[in-house]
ZAMARGU-4260 file (C-alpha; in steps of 0.2 Angstrom, whole numbers, plus 5000, padded with zeros to 4 digits):
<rodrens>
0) 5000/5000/5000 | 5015/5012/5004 | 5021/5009/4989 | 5006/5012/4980 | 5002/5028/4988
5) 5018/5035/4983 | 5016/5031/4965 | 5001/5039/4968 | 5003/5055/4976 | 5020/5058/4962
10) 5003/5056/4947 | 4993/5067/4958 | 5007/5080/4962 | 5015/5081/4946 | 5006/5096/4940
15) 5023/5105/4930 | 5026/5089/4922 | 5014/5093/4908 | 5022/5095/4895 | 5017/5092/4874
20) 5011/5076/4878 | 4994/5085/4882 | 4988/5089/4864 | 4988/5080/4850 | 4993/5064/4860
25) 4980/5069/4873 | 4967/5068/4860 | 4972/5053/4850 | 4969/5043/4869 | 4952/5052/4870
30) 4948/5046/4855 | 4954/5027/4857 | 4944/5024/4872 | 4930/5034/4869 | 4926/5022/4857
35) 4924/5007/4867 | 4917/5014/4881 | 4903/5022/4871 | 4900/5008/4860 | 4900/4998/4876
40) 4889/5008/4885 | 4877/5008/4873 | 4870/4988/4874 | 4854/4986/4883 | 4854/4983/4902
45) 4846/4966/4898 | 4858/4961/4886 | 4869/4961/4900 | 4863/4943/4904 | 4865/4934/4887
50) 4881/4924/4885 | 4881/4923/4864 | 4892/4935/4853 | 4878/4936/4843 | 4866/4941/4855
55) 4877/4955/4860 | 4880/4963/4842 | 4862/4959/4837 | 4856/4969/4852 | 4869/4983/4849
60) 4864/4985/4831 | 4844/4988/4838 | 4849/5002/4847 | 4861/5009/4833 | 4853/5017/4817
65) 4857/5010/4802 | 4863/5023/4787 | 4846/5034/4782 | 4849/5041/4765 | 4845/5033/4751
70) 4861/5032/4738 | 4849/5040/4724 | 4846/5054/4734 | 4862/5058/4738 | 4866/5075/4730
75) 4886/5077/4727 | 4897/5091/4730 | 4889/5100/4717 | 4885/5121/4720 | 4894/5117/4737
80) 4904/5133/4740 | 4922/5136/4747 | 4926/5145/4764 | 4934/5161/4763 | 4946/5165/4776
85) 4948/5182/4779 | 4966/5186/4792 | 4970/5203/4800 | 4951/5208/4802 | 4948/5217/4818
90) 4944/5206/4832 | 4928/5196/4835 | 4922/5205/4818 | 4913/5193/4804 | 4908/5197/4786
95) 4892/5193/4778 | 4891/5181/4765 | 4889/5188/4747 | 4870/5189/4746 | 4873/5181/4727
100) 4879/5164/4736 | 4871/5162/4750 | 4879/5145/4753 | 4895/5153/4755 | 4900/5156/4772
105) 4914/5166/4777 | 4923/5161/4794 | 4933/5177/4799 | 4950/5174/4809 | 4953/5188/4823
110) 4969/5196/4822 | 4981/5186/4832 | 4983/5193/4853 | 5000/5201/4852 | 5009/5187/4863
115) 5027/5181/4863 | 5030/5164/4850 | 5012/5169/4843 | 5005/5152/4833 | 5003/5150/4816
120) 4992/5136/4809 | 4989/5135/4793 | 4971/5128/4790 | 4963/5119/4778 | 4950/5124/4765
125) 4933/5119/4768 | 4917/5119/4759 | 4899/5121/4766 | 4882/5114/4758 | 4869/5128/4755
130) 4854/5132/4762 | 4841/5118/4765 | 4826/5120/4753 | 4814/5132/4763 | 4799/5124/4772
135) 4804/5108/4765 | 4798/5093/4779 | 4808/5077/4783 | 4805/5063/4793 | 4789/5073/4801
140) 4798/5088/4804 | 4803/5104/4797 | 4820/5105/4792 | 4830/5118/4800 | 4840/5132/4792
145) 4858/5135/4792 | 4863/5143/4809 | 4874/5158/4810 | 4894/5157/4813 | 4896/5156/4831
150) 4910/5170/4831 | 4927/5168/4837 | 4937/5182/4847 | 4952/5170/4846 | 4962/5159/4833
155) 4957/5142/4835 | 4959/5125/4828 | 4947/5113/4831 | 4948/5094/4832 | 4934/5084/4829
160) 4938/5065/4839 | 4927/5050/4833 | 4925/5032/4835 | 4919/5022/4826 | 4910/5003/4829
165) 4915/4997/4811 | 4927/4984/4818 | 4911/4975/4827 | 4902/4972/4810 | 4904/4966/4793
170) 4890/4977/4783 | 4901/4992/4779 | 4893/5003/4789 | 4900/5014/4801 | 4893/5024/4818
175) 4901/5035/4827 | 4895/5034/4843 | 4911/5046/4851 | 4909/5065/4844 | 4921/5076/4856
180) 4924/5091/4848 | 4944/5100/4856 | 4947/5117/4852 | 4963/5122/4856 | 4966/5141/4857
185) 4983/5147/4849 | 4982/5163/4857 | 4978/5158/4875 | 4987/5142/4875 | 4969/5134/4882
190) 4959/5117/4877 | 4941/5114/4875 | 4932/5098/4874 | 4914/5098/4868 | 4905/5080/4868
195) 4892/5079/4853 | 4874/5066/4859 | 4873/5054/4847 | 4856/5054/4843 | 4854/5073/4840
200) 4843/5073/4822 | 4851/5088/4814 | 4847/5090/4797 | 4861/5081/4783 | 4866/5092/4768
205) 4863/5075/4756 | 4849/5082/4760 | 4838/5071/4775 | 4837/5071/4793 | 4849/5059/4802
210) 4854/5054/4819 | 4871/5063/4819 | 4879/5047/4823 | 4875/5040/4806 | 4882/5055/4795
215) 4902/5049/4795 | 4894/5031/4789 | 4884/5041/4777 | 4897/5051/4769 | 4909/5036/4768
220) 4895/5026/4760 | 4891/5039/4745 | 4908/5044/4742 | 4909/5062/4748 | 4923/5073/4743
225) 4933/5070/4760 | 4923/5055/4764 | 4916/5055/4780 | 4924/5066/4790 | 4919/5078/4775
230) 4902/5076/4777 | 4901/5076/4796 | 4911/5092/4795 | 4898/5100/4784 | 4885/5092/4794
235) 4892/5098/4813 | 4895/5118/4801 | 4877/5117/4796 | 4870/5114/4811 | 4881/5122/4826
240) 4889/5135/4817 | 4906/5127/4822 | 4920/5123/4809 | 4930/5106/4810 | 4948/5109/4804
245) 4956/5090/4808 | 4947/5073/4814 | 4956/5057/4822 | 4944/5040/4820 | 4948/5023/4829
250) 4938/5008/4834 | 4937/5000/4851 | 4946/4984/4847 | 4960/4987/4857 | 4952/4995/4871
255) 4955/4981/4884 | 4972/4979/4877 | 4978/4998/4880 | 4974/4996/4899 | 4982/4982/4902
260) 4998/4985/4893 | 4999/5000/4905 | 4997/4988/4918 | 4979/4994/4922 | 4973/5014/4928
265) 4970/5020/4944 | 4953/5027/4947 | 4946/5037/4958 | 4928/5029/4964 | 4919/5044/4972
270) 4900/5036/4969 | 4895/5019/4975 | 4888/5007/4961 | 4877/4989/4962 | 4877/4981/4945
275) 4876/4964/4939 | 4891/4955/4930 | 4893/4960/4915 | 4896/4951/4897 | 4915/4953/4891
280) 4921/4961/4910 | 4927/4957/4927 | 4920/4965/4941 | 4934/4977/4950 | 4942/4971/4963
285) 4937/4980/4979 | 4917/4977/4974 | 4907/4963/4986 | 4892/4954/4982 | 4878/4963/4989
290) 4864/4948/4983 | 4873/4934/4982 | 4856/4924/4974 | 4853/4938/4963 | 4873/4942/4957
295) 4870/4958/4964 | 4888/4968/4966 | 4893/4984/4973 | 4907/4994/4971 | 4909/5005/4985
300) 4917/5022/4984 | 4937/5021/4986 | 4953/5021/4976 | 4956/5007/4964 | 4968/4998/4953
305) 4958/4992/4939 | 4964/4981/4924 | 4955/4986/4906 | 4940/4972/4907 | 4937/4979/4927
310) 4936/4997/4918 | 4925/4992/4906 | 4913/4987/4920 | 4913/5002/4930 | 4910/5013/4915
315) 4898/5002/4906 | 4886/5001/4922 | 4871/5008/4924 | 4863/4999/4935 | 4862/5014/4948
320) 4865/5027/4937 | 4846/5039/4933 | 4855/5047/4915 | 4867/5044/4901 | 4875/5059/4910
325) 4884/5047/4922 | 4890/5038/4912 | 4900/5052/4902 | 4906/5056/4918 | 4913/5040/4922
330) 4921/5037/4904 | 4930/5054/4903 | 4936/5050/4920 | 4943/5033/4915 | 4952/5044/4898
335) 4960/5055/4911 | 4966/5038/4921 | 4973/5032/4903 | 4982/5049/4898 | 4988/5049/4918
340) 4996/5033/4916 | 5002/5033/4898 | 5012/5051/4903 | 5020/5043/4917 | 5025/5028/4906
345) 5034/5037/4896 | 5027/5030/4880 | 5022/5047/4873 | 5040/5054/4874 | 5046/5054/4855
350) 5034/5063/4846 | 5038/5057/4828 | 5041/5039/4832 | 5023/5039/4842 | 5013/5049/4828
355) 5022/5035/4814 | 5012/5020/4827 | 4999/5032/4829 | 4994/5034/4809 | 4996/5014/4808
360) 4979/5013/4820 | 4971/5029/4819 | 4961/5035/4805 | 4969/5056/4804 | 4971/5071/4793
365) 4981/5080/4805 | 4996/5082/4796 | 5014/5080/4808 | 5017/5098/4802 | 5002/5105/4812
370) 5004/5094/4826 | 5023/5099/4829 | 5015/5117/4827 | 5005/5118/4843 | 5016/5108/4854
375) 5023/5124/4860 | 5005/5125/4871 | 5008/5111/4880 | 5022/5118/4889 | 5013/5131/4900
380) 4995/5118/4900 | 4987/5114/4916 | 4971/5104/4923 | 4962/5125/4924 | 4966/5128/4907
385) 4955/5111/4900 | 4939/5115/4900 | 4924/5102/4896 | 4907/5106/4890 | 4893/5094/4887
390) 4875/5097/4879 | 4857/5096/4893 | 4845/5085/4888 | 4828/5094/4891 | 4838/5111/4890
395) 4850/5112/4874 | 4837/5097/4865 | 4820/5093/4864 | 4819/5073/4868 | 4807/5067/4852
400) 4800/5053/4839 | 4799/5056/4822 | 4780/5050/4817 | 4788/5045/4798 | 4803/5040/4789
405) 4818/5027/4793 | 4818/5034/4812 | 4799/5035/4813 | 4796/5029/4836 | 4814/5031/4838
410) 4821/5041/4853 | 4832/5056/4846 | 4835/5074/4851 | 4831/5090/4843 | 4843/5104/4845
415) 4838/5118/4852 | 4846/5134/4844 | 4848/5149/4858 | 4854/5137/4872 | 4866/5129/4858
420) 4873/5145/4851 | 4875/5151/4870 | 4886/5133/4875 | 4896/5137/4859 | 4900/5155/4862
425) 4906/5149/4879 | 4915/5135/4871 | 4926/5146/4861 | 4932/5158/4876 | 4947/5153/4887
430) 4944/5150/4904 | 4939/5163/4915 | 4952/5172/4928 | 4944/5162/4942 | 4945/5147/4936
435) 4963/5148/4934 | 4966/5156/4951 | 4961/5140/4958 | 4976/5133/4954 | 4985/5144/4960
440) 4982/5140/4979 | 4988/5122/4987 | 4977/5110/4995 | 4984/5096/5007 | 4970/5082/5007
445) 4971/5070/5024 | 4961/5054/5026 | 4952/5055/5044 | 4945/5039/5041 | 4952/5021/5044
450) 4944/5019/5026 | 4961/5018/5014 | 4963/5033/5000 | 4948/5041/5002 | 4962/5056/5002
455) 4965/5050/4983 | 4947/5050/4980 | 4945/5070/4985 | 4959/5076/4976 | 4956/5067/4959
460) 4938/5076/4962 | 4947/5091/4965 | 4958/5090/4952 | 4945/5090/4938 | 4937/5104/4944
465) 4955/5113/4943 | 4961/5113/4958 | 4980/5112/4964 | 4975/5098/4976 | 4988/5084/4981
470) 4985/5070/4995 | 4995/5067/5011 | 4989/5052/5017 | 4980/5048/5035 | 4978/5062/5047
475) 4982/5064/5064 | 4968/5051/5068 | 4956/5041/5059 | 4938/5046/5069 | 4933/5060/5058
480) 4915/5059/5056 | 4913/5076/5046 | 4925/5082/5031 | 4932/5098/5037 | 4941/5111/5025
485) 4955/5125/5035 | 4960/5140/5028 | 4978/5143/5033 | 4981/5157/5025 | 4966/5169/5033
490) 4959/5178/5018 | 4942/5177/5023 | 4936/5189/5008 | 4945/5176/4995 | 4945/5161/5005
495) 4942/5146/4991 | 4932/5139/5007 | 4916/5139/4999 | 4921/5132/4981 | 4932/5117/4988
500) 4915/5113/4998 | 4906/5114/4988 | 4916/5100/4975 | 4918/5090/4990 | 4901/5093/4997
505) 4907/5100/5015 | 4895/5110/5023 | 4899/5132/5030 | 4899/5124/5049 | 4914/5112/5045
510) 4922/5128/5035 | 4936/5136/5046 | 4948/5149/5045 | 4965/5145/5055 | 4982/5154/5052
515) 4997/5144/5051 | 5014/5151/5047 | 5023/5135/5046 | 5008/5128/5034 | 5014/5114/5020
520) 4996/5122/5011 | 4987/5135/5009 | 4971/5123/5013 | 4971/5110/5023 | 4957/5097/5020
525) 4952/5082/5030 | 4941/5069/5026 | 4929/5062/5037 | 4920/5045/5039 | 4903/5053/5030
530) 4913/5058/5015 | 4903/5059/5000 | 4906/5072/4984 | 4896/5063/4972 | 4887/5075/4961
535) 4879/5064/4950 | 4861/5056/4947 | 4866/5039/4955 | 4854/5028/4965 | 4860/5029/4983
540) 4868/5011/4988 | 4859/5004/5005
</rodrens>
């Protein structure tokens, strides 16, 4: 256990070790494990009791959509008009579209923010389908028209990672149930991630309306100019107003494979889970049988040393969770265990030896030029300066059934325009001033418990909310029944009191103030017996 603990305080604490790896490399692992995980994740719960292959794909492919669009109704590239890009415009600024070709879209590039070893990146050209036919209907609904440019204060190039399940069928068709969109900001030296749902219906400039999921398939299928990825790009433009420069597609065949050629991830259980075995995994170890007649296992909150079938169970359950929100909460935890663990491996060191092995599995357009281009962000990059964004259901779509057509009963999501173009325009900013300043003050996190690593549990929460949080291990004693969180520094005013509570779920009463000039942090946090900081809609386990 000491052992362990050391390795894993040196992951937790080795904030200045992040270095270029946490780009392009960064990405590529987001994009390999997404795949699994949501392809995974998306089986039936009952399915989770059949033992046959078959059974397993032939439920999976029920809940997928198979390609919409019929092949004579694909319209080509035809009238499709190129992107001007227009450099050295005032900031923010956007010109209209020539009112003669209204398909043609013009994405304005600020002027560059005066700032040492400024970035050039020299992007692509890109083509946008015109306007959908006015009042036309598809699939029972009435097809939406183009939506403006979200505009962009900042130079940007945007990365759109998908995986794909084509390595689990022989039909030539292709989903891609993993849609993250990162942004990286040249002039801030910042990252975005933006997950895309699945099964938003967004209108396909083919034209039809399609599960957004089954355009890349689509595209591939009919031949578009640029394939797939051309087609979704044009798709995501037409939709969200958002430019794609670069893509990076893998399937989840070696998903299992990745973990435990690490030698398995650590992961940071902070909610409780009861599920079922599950077909293809091993439950983690940790986990007790709560039903022994039913098969019933729990996996209770704690720190964990998981090989890649034991991940797949914790982020394929769903057993306890209420949404699908959980379980993209779980999965992008489990990426930032991979990226944790394949930094410290030191597999990622030589950039142009890994992106040769990396071509050989992943499907890219990035060219090596580019890549090499924005390492130079990597070296100031921190946990602040990441920010994630994910689409509401009920808020940024409309839950619906389309009454006609290939779809007609089946569950998708409508987009809903003004909460959209809000989460974009937020997408495209850098992180705000206090965001950043909470890394900037230190957090020693005890364990007051006799319950091991529950410290490690707190910090990784802390962590991905931004904080500069590393764990200390036990406490002065181990009967804390109440979390507590000390201010040592005595700035009431700024005291980060209330926002580390608020992660960790501590009540004001257990928030004090106590001035230490010898302190090892600026925070002191210890965890008590009642610990709980999960935020999510899971079932409460008895």
């Amino acid at each position: 256990m000491t052992q362990n603990r050391v390795r894993s305080l040196s992951r937790l604490g080795c904030v200045a070790n992040l270095l270029f790896f946490r780009i392009v490399p960064f990405l590529l692992i987001v994009a390999i494990a997404w795949t699994a995980v949501q392809v995974f994740s998306s089986q039936n719960d009952q399915s989770a009791q059949a033992s046959s292959i078959d059974a397993r794909r032939a439920d999976y492919a029920a809940t997928a959509t198979a390609l919409s669009a019929p092949v004579e109704d694909v319209r080509r590239q035809d009238g499709f008009q190129l992107v001007q890009f227009v450099t050295n415009t005032p900031s923010g600024s956007e010109e209209e579209a020539p009112t003669e070709t209204p398909a043609a879209v013009q994405e304005v590039l600020p002027t560059p923010t005066p700032v040492d070893g400024n970035i050039q990146v020299d992007l692509p050209d890109f083509f946008v389908p015109p306007n959908a036919q006015e009042g036309q209907v598809i699939s029972g609904t009435l097809v939406p028209t183009q939506v403006p440019l979200i505009p962009r204060d900042y130079n940007l190039v945007n990365i759109l990672l998908l995986g794909g399940d084509d390595s689990l069928f022989q039909d030539g068709s292709i989903r891609t149930d993993v849609m993250i969109v990162a942004s990286l900001n040249l002039d801030t030296r910042t990252v975005s991630l933006l997950n895309l749902p699945r099964d938003l219906f967004v209108y396909v400039p083919t034209p039809t309306m399609a599960r957004l999921n089954t355009v890349y398939g689509i595209g591939e299928a009919f031949g578009w100019t640029d394939g797939g990825f051309g087609l979704l790009a044009q798709t995501i433009f037409y939709n969200l107003g958002i430019r794609v420069h670069y893509y990076a597609r893998v399937n989840f065949d070696g998903f299992v494979d990745i973990i435990d050629t690490l030698g398995g991830v650590d992961m940071a259980v902070d909610c409780a889970y009861q599920d079922y075995a599950l077909i293809d995994t091993e439950i983690p170890e940790g986990a007790y049988l709560a039903d022994e007649e039913a098969g019933l296992w729990t996996l209770p909150v704690g720190y964990y040393r998981m090989s890649g079938r034991e991940a797949l169970w914790y982020v394929r359950t769903r057993n306890s969770s209420r949404d699908e929100f959980d379980r993209g909460r779980r999965q992008q935890q489990l990426l930032r265990a991979i990226l944790r663990e394949t930094l410290d491996s030191g597999t990622l060191q030589q950039v142009p030896t890994l992106w040769d092995q990396v071509t050989q599995v992943v499907d890219t357009n990035i060219p090596l030029d580019v890549m090499l281009s924005i390492l130079p962000i990597a070296f100031e990059l921190d946990p602040a300066r990441i920010k994630s964004y994910t689409m509401i259901r009920t808020y940024h779509t409309t839950p619906w059934q389309p009454p006609e057509g290939p779809y007609a009963g089946q569950a998708v999501q409508l987009p809903n325009y003004q909460p959209i173009h809000d989460l974009l325009y937020d997408f495209y900013q850098p992180p705000t001033s206090t965001r950043l300043s909470l890394s900037q003050a230190s957090i020693a996190v005890y364990n007051g418990t006799d319950k091991p690593d529950l410290d490690l549990v707190a910090v990784q929460r802390l962590r991905e909310e931004g904080f500069n949080a590393i764990a200390y291990g036990p406490s002065d004693a181990t009967d804390y029944a109440d979390s507590v969180i000390i201010d040592q520094i005595g700035d009431e005013k700024g005291s980060l009191n209330v926002d580390i509570g608020h992660v960790l779920n501590i009540t004001p009463e257990n928030m004090l103030i106590q001035l230490d000039p010898s302190r090892q942090a600026d925070y002191r946090v210890i965890i008590g017996s009642n610990y709980n900081s999960c935020s999510a809609n899971v079932v409460p386990v008895e």
